[in-house]
Phi, psi and omega in degrees: 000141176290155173292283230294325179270000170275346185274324190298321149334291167307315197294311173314319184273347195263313191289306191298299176319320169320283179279339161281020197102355190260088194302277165342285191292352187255329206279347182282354165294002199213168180272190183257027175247000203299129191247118162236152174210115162296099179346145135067029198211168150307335177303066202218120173221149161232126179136185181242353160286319153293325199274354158301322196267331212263323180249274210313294181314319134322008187286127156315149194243118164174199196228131214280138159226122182259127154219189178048074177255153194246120189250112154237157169233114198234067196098242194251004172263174151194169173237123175261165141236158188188181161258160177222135144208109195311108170247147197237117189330299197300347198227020145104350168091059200262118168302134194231327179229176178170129201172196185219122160275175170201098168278155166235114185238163227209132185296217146158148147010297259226329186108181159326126144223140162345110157256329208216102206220115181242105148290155176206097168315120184243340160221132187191125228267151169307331198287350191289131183317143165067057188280164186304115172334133198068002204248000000 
């Protein structure tokens, strides 16, 4: 398999662990320096202890759909970019959300992992936990 479908291999396994429950497997998604942030929120963790109790436990329950990724690759580093958009379980499958990453993933042992995950909400409903400073 190639980087580009294996960084793709990830995003996917990163998305599916997310909304079915699978703590282990989504946290085997990041290296163990792994940094995530929700722009401009309270949302933030580094570790892989934090990105468990702080991001996975503390998740909106719906369902993640990622699209238009943009792939750069530099060795053993690379940078993603993609869309997010958020249906929200509680709500009847409502878009609650919708915005962008902007990843830094890192080659490992292990395959691509998640070092640096930047969400950035261009939309976002109040009921989703920890909304953007001042809304």
């Amino acid at each position: 398999m190639g980087d580009r479908d294996a960084i793709l291999e990830l995003a996917a396994k990163y998305m599916h662990t997310l909304d079915l429950d699978d703590r282990e497997g989504w946290l085997s998604c990041w290296t163990e320096d792994g940094y995530f942030e929700r722009y401009q929120s309270t949302n933030r963790a580094q570790g892989i202890d934090e990105l468990g109790t702080k991001i996975f436990d503390r998740r909106p329950h719906g369902f993640h759909i990622t699209s238009d990724y943009a792939i750069t690759i530099d060795g053993d580093s690379a940078t993603v970019q993609c869309y997010l958009l958020f249906l929200n379980e509680q709500r009847k499958c409502e878009v609650s959300m919708f915005g962008v990453y902007r990843d830094k993933l890192r080659r490992t042992g292990q395959g691509w992992r998640y070092a640096e995950r930047i969400f950035e909400p261009k939309y976002i409903v109040d009921s989703i936990p920890n909304v953007l400073v001042g809304h």
